[in-house]
Backbone as numpy.savetxt, mean C-alpha at the origin, in Angstrom:
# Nx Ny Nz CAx CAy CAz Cx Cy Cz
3.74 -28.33 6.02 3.97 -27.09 6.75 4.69 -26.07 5.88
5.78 -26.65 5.05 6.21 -25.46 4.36 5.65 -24.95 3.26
4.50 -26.25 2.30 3.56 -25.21 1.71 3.01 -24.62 2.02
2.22 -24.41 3.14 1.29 -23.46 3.94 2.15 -22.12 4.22
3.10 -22.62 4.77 3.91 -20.87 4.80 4.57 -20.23 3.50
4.64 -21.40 2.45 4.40 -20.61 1.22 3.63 -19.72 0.51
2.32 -20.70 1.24 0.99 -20.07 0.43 0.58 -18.96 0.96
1.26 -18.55 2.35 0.78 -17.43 3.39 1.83 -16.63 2.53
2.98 -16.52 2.38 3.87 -15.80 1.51 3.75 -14.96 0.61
2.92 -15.91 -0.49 2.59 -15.54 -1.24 1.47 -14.57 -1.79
0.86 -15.15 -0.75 -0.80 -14.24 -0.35 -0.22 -12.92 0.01
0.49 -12.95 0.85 0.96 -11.62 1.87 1.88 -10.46 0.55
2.38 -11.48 -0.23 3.51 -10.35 -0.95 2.13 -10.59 -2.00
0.78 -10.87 -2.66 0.10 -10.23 -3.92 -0.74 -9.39 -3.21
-1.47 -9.66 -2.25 -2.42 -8.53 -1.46 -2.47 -7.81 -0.58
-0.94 -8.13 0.18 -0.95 -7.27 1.25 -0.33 -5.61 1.34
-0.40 -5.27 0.06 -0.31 -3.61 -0.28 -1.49 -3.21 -0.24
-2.88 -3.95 0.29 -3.74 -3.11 0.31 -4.15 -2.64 1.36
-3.41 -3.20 2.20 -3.58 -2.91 4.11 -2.87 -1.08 4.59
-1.51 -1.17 3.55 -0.98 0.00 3.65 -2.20 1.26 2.78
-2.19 0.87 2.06 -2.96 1.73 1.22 -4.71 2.24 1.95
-5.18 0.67 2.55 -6.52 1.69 3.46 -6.22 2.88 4.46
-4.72 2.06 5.24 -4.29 2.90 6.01 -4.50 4.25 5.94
-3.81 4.88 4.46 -3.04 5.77 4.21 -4.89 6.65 3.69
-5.23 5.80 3.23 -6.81 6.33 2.51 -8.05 6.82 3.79
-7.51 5.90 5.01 -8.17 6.19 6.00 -7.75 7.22 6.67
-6.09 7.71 6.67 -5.67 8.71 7.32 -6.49 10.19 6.62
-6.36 9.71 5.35 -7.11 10.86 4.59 -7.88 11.78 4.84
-9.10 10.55 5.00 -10.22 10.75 5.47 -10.44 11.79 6.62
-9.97 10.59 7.41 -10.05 11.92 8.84 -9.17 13.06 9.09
-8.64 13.34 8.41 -8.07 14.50 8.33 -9.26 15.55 7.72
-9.85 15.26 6.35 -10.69 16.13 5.76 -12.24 15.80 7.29
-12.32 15.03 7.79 -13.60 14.90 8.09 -13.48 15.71 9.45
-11.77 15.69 10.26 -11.96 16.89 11.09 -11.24 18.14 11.46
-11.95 18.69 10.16 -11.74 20.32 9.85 -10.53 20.39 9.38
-10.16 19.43 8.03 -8.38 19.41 7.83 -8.28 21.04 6.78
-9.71 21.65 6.20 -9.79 22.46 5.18 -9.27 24.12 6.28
-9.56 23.98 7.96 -9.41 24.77 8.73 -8.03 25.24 9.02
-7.45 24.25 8.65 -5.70 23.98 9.02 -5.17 24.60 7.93
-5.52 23.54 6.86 -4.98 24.30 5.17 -5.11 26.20 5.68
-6.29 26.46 6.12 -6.38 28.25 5.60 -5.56 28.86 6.74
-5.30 28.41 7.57 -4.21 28.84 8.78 -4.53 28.74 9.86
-6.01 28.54 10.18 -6.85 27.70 11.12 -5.99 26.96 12.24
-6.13 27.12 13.71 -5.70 26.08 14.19 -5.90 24.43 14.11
-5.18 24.01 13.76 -5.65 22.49 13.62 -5.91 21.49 14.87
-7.39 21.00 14.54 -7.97 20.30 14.97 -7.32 18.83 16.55
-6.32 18.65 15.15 -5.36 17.36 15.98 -3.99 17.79 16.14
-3.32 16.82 16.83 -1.71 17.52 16.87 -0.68 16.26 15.20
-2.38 15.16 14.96 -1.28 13.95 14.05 -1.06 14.87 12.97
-0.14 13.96 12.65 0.21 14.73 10.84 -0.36 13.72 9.77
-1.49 13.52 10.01 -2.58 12.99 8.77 -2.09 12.87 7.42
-1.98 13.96 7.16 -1.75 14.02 5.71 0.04 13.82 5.23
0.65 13.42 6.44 2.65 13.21 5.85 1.74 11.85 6.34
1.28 11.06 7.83 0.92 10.03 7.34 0.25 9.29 5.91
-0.19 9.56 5.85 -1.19 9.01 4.52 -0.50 8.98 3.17
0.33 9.80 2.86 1.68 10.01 2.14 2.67 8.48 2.38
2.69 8.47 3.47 4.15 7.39 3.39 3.10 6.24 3.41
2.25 5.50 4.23 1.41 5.12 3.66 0.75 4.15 1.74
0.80 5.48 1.42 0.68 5.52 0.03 2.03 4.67 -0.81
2.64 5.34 -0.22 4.18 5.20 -0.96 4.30 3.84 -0.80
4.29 3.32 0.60 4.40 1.98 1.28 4.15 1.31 0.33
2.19 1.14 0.10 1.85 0.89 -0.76 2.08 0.56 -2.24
2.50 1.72 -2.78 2.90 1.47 -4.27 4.20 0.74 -4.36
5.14 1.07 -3.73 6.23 0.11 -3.76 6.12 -1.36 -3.50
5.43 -1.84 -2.55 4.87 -3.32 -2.53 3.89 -3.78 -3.36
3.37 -3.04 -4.22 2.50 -3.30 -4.98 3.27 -3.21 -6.39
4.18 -2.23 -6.63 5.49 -2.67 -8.12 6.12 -3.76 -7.87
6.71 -4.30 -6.34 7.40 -5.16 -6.72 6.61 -6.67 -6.52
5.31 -6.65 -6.02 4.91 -7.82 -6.36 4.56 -8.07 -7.99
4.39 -6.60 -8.88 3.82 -6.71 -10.10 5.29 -7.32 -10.87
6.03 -6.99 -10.30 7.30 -7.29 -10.99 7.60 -8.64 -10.56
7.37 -9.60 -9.71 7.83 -10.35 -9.27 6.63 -11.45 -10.02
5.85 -11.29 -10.47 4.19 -12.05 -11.25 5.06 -11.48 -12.33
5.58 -10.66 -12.78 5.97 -10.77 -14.36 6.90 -11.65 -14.64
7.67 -12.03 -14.03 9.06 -12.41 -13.76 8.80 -13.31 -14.00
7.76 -14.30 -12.67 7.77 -15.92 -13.08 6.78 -16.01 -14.21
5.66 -15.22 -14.81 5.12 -15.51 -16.12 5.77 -15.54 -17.35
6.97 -14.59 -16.95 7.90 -14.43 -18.67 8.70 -15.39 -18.43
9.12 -16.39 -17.00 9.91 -17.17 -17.02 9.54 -18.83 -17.64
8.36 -18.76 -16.99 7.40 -19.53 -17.77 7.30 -20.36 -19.14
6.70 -18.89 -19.72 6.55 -18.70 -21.24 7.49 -19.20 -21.49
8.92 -19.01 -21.14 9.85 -19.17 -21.95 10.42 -20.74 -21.53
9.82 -20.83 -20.42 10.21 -22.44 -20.40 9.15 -23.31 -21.28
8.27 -22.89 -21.68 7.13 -23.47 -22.70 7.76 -23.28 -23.68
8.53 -22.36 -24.37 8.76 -22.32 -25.73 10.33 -23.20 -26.32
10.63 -23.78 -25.05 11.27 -24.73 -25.55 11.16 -25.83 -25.85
């Protein structure tokens, strides 16, 4: 049982920055797909969401869980190495 919730762990902290990131890619989207270019020119806008501050934090979400899993795969590879080179 506790490898399994390891292995879910682990899964969750290497791939799960990509859940934030469709999010944020999907907010995108529909923003441009309804009439977000109408809003930009002073246009009343379409929706009342804020699409585009969503999709922003989103993003951010994203990249930050995605540095520190990169950092956290460097960590135990250089820790590694260096237990090999003794």
């Amino acid at each position: 049982m506790k490898q399994r919730l390891l292995a879910l762990a682990i899964a969750l902290l290497s791939a799960g920055w990509v859940l934030p990131l469709w999010c944020g890619v999907e907010a995108w989207l529909t923003f441009w797909q309804r009439g977000g270019t109408a809003s930009l020119q002073g246009g009343p806008p379409g929706d009342s969401f804020p699409y585009l501050a969503f999709a922003s934090a989103c993003s951010k979400v994203a990249s930050v869980w995605l540095a520190v899993a990169i950092g956290i795969w460097a960590y135990l590879g250089a820790r590694a190495c260096l237990r090999q080179m003794r």
